[in-house]
C-alpha positions in Angstrom: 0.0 0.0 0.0 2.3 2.7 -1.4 0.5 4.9 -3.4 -2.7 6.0 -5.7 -1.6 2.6 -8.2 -1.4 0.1 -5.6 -5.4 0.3 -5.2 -6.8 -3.3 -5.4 -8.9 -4.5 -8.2 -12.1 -4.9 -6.4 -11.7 -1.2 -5.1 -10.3 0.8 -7.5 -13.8 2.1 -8.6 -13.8 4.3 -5.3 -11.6 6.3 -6.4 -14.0 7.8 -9.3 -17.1 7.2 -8.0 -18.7 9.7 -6.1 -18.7 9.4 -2.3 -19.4 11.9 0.7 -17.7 11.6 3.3 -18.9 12.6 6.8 -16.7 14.3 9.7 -16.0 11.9 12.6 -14.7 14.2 15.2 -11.5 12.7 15.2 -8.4 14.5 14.6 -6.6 11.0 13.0 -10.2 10.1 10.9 -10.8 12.3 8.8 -14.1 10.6 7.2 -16.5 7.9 7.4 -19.0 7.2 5.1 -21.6 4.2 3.3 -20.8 3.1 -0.5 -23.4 0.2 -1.4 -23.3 -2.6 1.5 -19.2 -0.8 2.4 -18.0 1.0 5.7 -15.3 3.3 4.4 -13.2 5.4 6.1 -9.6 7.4 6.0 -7.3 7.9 8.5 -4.6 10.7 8.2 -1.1 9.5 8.4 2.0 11.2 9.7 3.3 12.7 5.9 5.7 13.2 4.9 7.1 9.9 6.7 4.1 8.0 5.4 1.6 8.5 2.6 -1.1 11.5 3.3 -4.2 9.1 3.5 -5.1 5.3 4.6 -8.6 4.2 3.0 -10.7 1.3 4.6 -13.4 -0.6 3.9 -15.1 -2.5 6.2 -12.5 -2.1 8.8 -9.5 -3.4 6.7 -6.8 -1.3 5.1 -6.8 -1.6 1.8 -4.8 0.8 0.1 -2.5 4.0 0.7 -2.7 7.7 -1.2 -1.1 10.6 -1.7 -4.0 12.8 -2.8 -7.6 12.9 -2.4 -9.7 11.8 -5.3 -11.2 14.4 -6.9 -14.4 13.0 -7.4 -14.8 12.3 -3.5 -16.9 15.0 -1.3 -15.3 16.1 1.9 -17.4 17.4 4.3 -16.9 19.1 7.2 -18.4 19.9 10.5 -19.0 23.3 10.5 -20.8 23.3 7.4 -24.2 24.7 8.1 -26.8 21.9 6.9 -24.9 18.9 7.0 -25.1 16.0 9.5 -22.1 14.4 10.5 -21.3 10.8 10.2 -23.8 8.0 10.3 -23.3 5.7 13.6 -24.4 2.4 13.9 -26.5 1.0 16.2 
């Protein structure tokens, strides 16, 4: 998990699809959110020393990049109107 290439086959599709992501109040996550039957979310690494971002889905990392996709929506708490992220249960 080194970079934007190293994106496995069966999730490679995230990166142009679009997804919104949802502030979790966490200084280290910067977003969860819901893509079909997935639980996504992106940690913030220590850059330069590692890559800027870790994605996972469904509680497994699966792949490391430098920048975020354009097509994803980040949102952010303090934006009037929108809820932040979905818990469960």
């Amino acid at each position: 998990m080194t970079g934007d290439g190293d994106v496995p086959v069966e999730h490679r599709h995230l990166l142009s699809e679009r997804i919104t992501w949802y502030d979790t109040g966490e200084a280290r996550w910067m977003g969860r959110a819901r893509h079909g039957a997935m639980e996504l979310s992106v940690r913030l690494n220590d850059w330069p020393a590692e890559p800027s971002y870790t994605v996972f889905v469904d509680g497994a990392a699966v792949c490391d990049l430098e920048e975020w996709p354009a097509a994803w929506e980040q949102v952010r708490r303090d934006e009037p109107g929108r809820p932040t992220a979905p818990r469960d249960g």
